[in-house]
C-alpha positions as a printed Julia matrix, in Angstrom:
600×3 Matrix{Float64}:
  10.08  -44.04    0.52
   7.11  -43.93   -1.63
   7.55  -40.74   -4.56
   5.24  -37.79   -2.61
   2.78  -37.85   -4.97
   1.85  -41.54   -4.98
   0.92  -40.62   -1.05
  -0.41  -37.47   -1.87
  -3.24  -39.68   -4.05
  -3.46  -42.49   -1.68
  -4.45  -40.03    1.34
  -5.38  -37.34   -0.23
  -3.41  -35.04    1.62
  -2.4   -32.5    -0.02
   0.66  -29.92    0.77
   0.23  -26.89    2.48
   0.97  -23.59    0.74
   3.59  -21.87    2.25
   4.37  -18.07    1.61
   7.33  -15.72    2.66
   6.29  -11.84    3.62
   8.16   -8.97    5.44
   9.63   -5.71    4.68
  12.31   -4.66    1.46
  15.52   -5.78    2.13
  14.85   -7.73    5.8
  16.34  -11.3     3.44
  12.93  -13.11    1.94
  14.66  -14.03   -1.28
  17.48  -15.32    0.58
  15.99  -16.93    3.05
  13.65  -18.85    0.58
  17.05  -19.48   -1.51
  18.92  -20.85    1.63
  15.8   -23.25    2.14
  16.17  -24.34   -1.45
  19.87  -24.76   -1.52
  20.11  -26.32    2.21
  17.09  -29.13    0.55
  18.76  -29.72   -2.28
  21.88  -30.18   -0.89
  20.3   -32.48    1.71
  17.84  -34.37   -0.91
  20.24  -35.76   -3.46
  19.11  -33.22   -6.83
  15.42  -34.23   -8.1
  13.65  -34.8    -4.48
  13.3   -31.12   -4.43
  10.92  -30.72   -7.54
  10.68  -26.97   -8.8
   7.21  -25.97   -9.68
   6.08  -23.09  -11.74
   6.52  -20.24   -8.65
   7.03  -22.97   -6.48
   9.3   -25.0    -4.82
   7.68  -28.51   -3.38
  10.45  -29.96   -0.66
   8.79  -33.35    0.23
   8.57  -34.99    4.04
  12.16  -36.47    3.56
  13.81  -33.93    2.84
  12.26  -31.69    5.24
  13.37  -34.69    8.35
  17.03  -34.33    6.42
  17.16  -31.26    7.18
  16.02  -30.99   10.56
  17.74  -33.57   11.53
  16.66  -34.98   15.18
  14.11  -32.0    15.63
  11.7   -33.74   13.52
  10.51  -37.99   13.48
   9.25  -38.46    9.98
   6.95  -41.06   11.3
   4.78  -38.08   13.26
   3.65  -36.93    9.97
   1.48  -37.66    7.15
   1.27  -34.64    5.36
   3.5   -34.65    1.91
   6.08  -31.87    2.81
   5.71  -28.03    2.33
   4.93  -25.84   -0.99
   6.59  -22.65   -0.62
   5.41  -20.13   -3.13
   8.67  -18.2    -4.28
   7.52  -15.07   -6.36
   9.18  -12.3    -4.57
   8.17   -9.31   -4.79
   4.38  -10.38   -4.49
   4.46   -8.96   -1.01
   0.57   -8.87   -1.06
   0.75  -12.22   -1.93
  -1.17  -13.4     0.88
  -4.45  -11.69   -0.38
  -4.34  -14.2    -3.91
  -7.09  -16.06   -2.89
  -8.55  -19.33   -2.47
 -12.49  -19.68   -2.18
 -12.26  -16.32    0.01
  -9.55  -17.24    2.09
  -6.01  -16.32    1.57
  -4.4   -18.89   -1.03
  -1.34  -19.55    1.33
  -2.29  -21.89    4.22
   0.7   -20.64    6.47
   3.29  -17.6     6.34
   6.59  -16.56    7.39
   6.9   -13.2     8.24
  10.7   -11.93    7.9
  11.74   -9.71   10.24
  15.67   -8.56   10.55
  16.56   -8.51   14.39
  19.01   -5.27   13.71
  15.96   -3.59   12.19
  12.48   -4.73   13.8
   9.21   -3.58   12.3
   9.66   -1.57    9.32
   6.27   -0.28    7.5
   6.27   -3.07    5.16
   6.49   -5.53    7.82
   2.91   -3.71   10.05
   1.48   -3.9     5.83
   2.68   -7.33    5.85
   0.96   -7.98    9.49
  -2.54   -6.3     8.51
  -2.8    -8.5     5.35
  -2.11  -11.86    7.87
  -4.55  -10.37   10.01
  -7.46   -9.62    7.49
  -6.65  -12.77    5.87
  -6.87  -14.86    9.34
  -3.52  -16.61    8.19
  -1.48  -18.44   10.8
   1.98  -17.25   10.54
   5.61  -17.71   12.41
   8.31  -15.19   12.42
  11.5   -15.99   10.66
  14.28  -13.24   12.6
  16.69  -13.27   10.49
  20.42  -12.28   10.38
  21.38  -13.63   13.55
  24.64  -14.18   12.52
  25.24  -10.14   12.23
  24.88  -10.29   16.05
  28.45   -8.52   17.02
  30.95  -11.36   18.41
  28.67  -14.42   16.86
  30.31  -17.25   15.72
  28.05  -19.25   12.83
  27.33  -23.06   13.21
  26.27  -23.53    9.41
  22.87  -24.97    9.36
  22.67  -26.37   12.72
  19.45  -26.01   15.23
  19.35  -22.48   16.61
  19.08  -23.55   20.2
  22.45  -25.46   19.65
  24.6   -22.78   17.61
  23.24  -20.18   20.59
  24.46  -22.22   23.48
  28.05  -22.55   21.76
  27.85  -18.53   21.6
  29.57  -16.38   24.31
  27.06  -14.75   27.26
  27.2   -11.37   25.36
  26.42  -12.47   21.5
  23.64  -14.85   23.04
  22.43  -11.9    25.24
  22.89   -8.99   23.29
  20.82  -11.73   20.61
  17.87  -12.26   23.25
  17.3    -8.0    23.5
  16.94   -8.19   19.77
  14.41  -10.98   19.7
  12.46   -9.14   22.77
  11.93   -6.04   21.31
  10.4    -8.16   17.86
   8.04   -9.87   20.55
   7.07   -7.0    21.76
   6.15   -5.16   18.27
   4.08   -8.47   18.03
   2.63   -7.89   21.31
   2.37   -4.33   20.37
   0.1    -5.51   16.98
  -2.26   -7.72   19.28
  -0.07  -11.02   19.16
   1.0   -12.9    22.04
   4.2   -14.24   20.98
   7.43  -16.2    22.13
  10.78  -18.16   21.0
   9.19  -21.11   19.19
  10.6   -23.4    21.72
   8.58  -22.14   24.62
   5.17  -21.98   22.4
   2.93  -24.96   23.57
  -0.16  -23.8    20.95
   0.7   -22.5    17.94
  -2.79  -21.43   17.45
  -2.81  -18.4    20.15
   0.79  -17.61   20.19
   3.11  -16.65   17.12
   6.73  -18.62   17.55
   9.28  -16.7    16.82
  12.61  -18.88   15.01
  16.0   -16.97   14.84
  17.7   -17.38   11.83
  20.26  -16.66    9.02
  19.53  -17.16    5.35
  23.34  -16.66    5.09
  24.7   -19.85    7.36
  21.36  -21.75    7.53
  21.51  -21.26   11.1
  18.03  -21.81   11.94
  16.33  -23.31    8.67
  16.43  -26.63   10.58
  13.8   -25.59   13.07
  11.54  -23.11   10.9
  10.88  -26.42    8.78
  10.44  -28.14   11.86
   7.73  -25.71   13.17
   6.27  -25.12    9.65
   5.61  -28.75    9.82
   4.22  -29.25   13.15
   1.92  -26.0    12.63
   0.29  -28.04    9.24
  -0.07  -31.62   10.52
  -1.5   -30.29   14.15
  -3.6   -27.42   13.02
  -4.34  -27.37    9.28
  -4.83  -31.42    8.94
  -8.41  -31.17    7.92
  -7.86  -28.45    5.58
  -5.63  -30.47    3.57
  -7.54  -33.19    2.72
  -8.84  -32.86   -0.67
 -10.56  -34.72   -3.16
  -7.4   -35.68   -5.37
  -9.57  -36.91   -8.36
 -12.14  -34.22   -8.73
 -11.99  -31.17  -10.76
  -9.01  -28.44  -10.11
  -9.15  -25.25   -8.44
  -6.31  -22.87   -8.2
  -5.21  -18.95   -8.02
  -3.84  -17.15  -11.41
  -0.08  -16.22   -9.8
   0.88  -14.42  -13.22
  -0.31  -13.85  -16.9
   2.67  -14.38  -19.03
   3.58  -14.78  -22.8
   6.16  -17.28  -23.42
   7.97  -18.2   -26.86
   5.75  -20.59  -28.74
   2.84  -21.0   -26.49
   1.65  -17.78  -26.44
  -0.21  -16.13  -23.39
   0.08  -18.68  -20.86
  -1.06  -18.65  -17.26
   1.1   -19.46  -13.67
  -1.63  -20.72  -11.25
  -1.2   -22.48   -7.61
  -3.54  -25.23   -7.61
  -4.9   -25.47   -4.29
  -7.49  -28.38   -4.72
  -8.52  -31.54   -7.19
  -6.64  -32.3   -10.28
  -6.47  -30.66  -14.03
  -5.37  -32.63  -17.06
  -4.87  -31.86  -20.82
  -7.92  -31.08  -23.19
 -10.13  -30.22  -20.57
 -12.35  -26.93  -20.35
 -11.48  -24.32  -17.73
 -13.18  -21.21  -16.57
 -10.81  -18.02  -15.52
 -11.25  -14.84  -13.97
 -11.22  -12.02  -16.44
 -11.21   -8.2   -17.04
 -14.55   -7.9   -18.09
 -16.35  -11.53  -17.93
 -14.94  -15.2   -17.08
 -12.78  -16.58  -19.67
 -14.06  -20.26  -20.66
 -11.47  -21.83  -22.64
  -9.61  -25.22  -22.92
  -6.3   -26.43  -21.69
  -3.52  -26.99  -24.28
  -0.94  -27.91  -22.61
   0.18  -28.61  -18.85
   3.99  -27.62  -18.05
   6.12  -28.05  -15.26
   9.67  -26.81  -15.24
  12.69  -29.57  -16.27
  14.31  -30.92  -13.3
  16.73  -28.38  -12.19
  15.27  -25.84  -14.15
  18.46  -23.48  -13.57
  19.9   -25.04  -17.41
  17.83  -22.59  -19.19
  17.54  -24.81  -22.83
  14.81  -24.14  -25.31
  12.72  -26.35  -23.89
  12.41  -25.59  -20.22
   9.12  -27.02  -19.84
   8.06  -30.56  -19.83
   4.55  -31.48  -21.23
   2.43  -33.37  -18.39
  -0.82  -34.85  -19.26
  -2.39  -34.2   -15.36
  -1.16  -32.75  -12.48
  -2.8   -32.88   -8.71
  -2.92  -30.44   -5.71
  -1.09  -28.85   -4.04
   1.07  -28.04   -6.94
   2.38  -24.83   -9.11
   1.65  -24.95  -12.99
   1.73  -23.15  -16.34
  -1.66  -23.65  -18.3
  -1.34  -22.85  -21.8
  -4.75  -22.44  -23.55
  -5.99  -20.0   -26.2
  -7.87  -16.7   -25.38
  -6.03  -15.8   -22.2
  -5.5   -12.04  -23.03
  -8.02  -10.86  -20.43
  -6.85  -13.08  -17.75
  -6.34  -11.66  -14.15
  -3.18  -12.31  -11.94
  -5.42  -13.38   -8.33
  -8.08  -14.55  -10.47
  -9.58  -18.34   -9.56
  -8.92  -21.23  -12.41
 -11.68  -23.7   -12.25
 -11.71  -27.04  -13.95
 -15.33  -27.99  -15.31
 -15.36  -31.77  -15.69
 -18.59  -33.07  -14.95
 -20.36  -29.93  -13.59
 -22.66  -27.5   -15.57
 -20.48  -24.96  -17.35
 -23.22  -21.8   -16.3
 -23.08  -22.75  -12.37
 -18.79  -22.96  -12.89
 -18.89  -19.77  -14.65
 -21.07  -18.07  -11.62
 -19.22  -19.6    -9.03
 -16.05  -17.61  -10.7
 -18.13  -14.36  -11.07
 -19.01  -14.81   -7.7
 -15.41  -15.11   -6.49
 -14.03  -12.21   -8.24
 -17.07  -10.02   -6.83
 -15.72  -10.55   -3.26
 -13.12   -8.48   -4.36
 -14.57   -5.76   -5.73
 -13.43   -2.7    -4.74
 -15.64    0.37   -3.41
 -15.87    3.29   -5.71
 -17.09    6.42   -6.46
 -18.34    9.47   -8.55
 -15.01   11.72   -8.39
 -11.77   10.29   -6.99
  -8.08    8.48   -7.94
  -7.59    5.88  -10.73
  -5.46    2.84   -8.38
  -3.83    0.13  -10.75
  -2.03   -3.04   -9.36
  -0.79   -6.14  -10.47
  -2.83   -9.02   -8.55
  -6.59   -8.84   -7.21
  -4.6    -9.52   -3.95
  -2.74   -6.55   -3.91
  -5.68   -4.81   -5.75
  -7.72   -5.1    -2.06
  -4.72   -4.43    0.07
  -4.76   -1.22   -1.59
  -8.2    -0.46   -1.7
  -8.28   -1.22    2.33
  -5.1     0.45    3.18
  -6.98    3.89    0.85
 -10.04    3.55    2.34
  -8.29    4.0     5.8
  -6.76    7.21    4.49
 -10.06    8.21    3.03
  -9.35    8.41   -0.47
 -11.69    8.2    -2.53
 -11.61    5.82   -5.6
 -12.98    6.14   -9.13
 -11.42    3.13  -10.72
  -9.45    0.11   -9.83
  -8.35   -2.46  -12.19
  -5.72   -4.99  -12.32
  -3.07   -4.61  -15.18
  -0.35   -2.37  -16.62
  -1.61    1.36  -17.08
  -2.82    2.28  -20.42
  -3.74    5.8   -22.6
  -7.78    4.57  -21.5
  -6.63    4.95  -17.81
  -5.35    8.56  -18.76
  -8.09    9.32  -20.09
 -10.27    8.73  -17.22
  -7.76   10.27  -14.95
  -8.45   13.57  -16.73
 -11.8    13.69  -16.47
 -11.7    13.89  -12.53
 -12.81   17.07  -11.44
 -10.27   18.1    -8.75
  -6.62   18.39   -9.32
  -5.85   16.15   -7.13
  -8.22   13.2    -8.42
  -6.51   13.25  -11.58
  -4.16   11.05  -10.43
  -3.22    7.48  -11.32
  -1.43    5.15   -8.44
   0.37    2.29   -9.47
   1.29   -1.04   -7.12
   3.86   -3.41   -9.13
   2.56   -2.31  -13.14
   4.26   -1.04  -15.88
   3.43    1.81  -17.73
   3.0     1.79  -21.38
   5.19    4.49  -22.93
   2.06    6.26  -25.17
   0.21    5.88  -21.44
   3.16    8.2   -19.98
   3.46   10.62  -22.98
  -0.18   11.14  -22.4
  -0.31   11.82  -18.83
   2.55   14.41  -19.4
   0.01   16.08  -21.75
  -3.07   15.88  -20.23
  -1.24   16.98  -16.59
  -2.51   13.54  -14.91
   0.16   12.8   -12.46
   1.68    9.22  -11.85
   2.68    7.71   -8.3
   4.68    4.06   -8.76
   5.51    2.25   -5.66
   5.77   -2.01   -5.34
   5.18   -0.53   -1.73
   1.76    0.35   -0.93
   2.27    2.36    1.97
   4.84    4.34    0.08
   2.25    4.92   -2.99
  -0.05    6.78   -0.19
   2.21    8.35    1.54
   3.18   10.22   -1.54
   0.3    10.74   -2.86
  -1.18   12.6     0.57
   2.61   14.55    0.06
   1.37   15.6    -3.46
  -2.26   16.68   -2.22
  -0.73   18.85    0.68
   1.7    20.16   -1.58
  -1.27   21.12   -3.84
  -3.45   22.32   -1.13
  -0.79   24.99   -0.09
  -0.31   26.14   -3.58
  -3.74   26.7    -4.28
  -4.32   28.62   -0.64
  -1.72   30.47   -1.55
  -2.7    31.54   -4.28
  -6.55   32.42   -2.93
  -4.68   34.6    -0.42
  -3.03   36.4    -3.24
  -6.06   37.23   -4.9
  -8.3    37.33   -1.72
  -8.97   41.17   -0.32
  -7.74   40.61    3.94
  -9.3    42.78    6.59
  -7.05   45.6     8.25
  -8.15   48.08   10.56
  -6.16   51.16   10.83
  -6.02   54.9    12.51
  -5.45   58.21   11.54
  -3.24   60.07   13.82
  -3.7    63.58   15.42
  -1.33   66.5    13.84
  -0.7    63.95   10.84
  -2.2    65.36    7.9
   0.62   66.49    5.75
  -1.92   66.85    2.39
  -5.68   67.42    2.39
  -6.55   65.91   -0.66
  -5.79   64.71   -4.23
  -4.93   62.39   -2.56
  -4.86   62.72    1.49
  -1.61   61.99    2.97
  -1.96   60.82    6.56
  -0.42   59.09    9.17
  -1.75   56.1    10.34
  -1.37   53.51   12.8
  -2.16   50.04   11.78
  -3.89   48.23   14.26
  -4.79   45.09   13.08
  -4.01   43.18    9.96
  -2.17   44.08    7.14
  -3.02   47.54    4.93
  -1.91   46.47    0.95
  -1.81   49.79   -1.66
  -4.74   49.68   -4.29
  -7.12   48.84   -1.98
 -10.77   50.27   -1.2
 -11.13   51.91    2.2
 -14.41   52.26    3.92
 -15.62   54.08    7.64
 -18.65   52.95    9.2
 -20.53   55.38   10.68
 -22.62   53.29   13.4
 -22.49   49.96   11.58
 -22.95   51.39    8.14
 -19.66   51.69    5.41
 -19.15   54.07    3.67
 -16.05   54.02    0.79
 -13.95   57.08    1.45
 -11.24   56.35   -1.27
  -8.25   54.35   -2.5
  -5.3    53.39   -0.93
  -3.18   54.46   -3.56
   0.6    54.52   -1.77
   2.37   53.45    1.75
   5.2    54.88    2.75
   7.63   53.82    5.47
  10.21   56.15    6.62
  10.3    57.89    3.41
  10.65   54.34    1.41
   7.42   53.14   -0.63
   6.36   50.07    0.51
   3.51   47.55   -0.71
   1.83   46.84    2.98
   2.19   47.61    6.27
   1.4    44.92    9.26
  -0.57   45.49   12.62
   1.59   47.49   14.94
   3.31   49.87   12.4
   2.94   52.95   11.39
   3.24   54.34    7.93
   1.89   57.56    5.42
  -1.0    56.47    3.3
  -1.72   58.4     0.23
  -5.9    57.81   -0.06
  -7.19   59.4    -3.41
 -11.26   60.71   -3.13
 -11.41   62.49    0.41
 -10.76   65.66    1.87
  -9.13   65.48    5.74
 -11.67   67.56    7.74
 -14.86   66.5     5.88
 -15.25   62.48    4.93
 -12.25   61.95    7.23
 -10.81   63.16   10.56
  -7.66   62.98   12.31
  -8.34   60.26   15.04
 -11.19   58.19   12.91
 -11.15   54.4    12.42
 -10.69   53.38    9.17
 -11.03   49.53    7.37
  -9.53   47.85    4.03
 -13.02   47.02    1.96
 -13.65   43.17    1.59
 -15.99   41.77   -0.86
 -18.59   39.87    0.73
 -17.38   36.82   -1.11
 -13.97   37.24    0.29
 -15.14   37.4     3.62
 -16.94   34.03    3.2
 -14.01   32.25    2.25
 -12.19   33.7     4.69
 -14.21   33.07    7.45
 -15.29   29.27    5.99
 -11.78   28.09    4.48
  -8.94   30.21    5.61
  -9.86   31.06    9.43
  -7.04   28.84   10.36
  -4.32   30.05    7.88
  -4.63   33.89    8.98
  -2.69   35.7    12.07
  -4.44   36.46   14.79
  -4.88   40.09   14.89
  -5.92   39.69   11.21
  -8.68   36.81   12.69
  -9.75   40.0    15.07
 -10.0    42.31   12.05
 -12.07   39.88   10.13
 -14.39   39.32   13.35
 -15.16   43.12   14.03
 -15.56   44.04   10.45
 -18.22   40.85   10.11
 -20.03   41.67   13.42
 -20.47   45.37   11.81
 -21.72   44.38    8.82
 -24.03   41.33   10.24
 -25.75   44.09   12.75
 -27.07   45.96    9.24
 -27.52   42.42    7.23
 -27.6    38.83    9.45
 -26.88   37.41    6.25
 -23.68   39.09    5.46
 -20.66   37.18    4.04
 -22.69   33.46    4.95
């Protein structure tokens, strides 16, 4: 068999990119570890070639594996690159020239546990990014009563099961179908699927016995050489293009990059142009390194020096000046083009990916470009507003801006998958900027809207501390027991709620007049601070005399400032009783027949 990359160059046909989404703990890391142990296992150690965030499992292999589902003579692509950085659950929005960087996906779903909200996050990025996908279901073998087959075909370890396992296993798999169907996908067991291109196949698995890993190769295969031919062919000896995975130091070669090269080739010396904070970085390579064959012996030297490396392949770049250097960015190798048009081309890339923002609103930080948008979609769905969004760890600057927001809850800083530098946290305890952390983007929002309501309902409780209510209220016949300094009456409360130390008007037509003060309440002999609609109570009023400014049987009202009354009629309508509602409405209607103006 000729080495994978000879035919890679011969054809140029390169591999497709392969990535693994779905929801926490639903088995991606294991599932992409049972791939990688089942291959190497199958492919004596050294076919399987570990790339930087990558494992490459060539055409051989792949056949080994599968065993009679697959005839290595029906293909021509190379094998499969499956990207393996977990916890890059966005991963799917890393781009390639606008489109998502990996050419196919695997969506993880656990059949005990369905959809979870990671897994509809996971299905909105596939959709946005138009990437084919199949859905791995995995722990199979948790079905009650199932007895594994390790590693065999999933067809033949489910006809060996007993009626109930293989029934109770076909609910679970119906119920994922329909949350597909649910999402807008028309979807099936794989082995019913005739086109891959309308239909999602669904493959039941177990990253714990392998059960299953035979035929996802097998349809990850098919799904590349039948649909995605075209878009492999590349030109294997012009100039690379690839997607910054991560920015990383490492011991003697500095700040180094991890990028998927998607396209062309990139050797040693040459010049480069990468996506940056501020501007495109132009630099030149150093060094290329892949990892040592079985990278798991950790020496010194885990790297090996290469002096050129083609698509579709994963790679650390080592060059000088990479501080800026954005995880999502594009890598472009200039070769024989104009440096300017290479350099605008970048800009140009990056700029598709600029997020929307505005005067007044939250500071977002996140780790890739990729998950940079995802966020920036998924906020803009929940309307909040944006103010800055940056990739990178968050630092005293971002602080800083937080604080100059000018609503409470805009001084806020969300964080997808970032560290925070300690003087960064010290600051925001200072300067009251508040900090979400999530590597869960729906989580992120979700607590922030918590934190807003939360701060919403403090500060409207607080107005209706300090905000004068209406309250209507009536003096009762044969209860005067003082005439003045103060008045002592009995009173029925008939709407709202009468608070002491408030002003106390009677309108005479629609005109008010302020009689006096509520100074005291009393309630069966017991002073009280209010009394509601429906009680009735002694009110101590300091200013008038019963039998001249007031009467037994009159209609008295709690004064409210005009500015009161706005905000309650604008803001707080909803958050008021009734009867108090009914208070507010009379008192307004009397005060809008004198002035039409009043309290707008």
């Amino acid at each position: 068999m000729p080495d994978t990359d000879a035919r890679n160059d011969e054809q140029g046909l390169r591999t497709p990119i392969v990535a693994v989404l779905g929801h926490v703990d639903h088995g991606k890391t294991s599932l992409l570890d049972k791939i990688r142990g089942s291959t190497v296992i199958e492919g004596e150690a050294g076919a399987i070639t570990q790339h930087i965030g990558a494992t490459a499992i060539p055409l051989d292999v792949v056949s080994k594996v599968a065993g009679s589902l697959i005839d290595p003579s029906d293909f021509d692509l190379p094998g499969l690159l499956f990207i393996d950085t977990p916890g890059h659950h966005s991963f799917t929005t890393l781009r390639s020239r606008g489109g998502a960087l990996a050419d196919i996906a695997i969506l993880v779903v656990d059949v005990n546990d369905g959809f979870q909200p990671q897994t509809l996050e996971a299905i909105n990025i596939l959709k946005q990014s138009q990437t084919p996908f199949v859905v791995a279901a995995n722990k199979i073998d948790t079905v009650p009563g199932w007895k594994p087959n390790e590693d065999a075909p999933v067809q033949q370890t489910k006809e060996a099961q007993s009626d109930r396992a293989s029934s109770m296993l076909d609910e679970k798999l119906y119920e994922i179908i329909g949350e597909l169907s649910d999402e807008g996908f028309s979807a099936d067991m794989y082995w019913r699927v005739q086109d891959f291109r309308g239909n999602i196949g669904v493959v039941p698995v177990s990253a714990e016995t392998g059960e299953g890993v035979p035929d996802l190769l097998t349809v990850l295969m098919g799904l590349a050489q039948r649909y995605m031919k075209e878009d492999m062919a590349i030109d294997v000896s012009g100039p690379g293009a690839g997607t910054v995975l991560e920015v990383k130091e490492e011991k003697g070669f500095g700040t180094t990059l991890d990028v998927v090269l998607y396209d062309g080739t990139i050797r040693e010396d040459e010049t480069i142009v990468v996506g940056g904070l501020d501007d495109p970085i132009v630099t030149d390579v150093r060094a290329i390194l892949k990892p040592r064959p079985l990278a798991e012996i950790r020496t010194e030297d885990r790297f090996e020096k290469v002096e050129e490396i083609a698509a579709a392949s994963g790679v650390k770049i080592a060059a000088p000046d990479l501080g800026n250097a954005m995880a999502g960015a594009p890598v472009r190798v200039v070769r024989d083009r104009d440096i300017d048009e290479v350099i605008t081309e970048v800009r140009a890339e990056l700029s598709e990916i600029e997020v929307e923002t505005q005067e007044q609103g939250v500071v977002v930080k996140a780790d890739t470009l990729g998950s940079l948008e995802a966020i920036a979609n998924a906020m803009a769905e929940a309307e909040i507003p944006i103010m800055r969004a940056e990739v990178g760890d968050v630092a005293p600057r971002d602080i800083s801006v937080a604080s100059t927001a000018g609503e409470d809850k805009h001084k806020t800083i969300l964080a997808f998958n970032v560290d925070v530098l300690a003087d960064a946290e010290r600051e925001a305890e200072e300067s009251d900027v508040k900090l979400f952390e999530s590597g869960v983007i729906y989580r992120l929002i979700e607590e922030y809207e918590e934190y807003v309501e939360e701060l919403e309902r403090a500060q409207q409780e607080t107005v209706m501390d300090n905000i004068t209510r209406p309250a209507r209220f009536q003096i009762l016949q044969d209860h005067t027991f003082r005439q003045n300094d103060p008045a002592v009456v009995g009173v029925e409360v008939l709407s709202g709620t009468i608070k002491k130390n408030s002003n106390v008007v009677k309108f005479e037509g629609n005109d008010p007049t302020r009689v006096g003060h509520l100074k005291g309440i009393q309630e069966q002999g017991d002073d009280v601070d209010e009394a509601r609609s429906g009680n009735r109570v002694s009110v101590a009023i300091d200013g008038p005399t019963v039998g001249r400014q007031i009467e037994e049987g009159d209609e008295l009202w709690m004064e409210v400032p005009e500015k009161h009354a706005k905000i309650l009629e604008q803001e707080l309508a909803d958050d008021i009783p009734v009867d108090e509602l009914e208070a507010l409405t009379m008192y307004l209607d009397k005060q809008r027949k004198r002035d039409p103006f009043w309290g707008k």
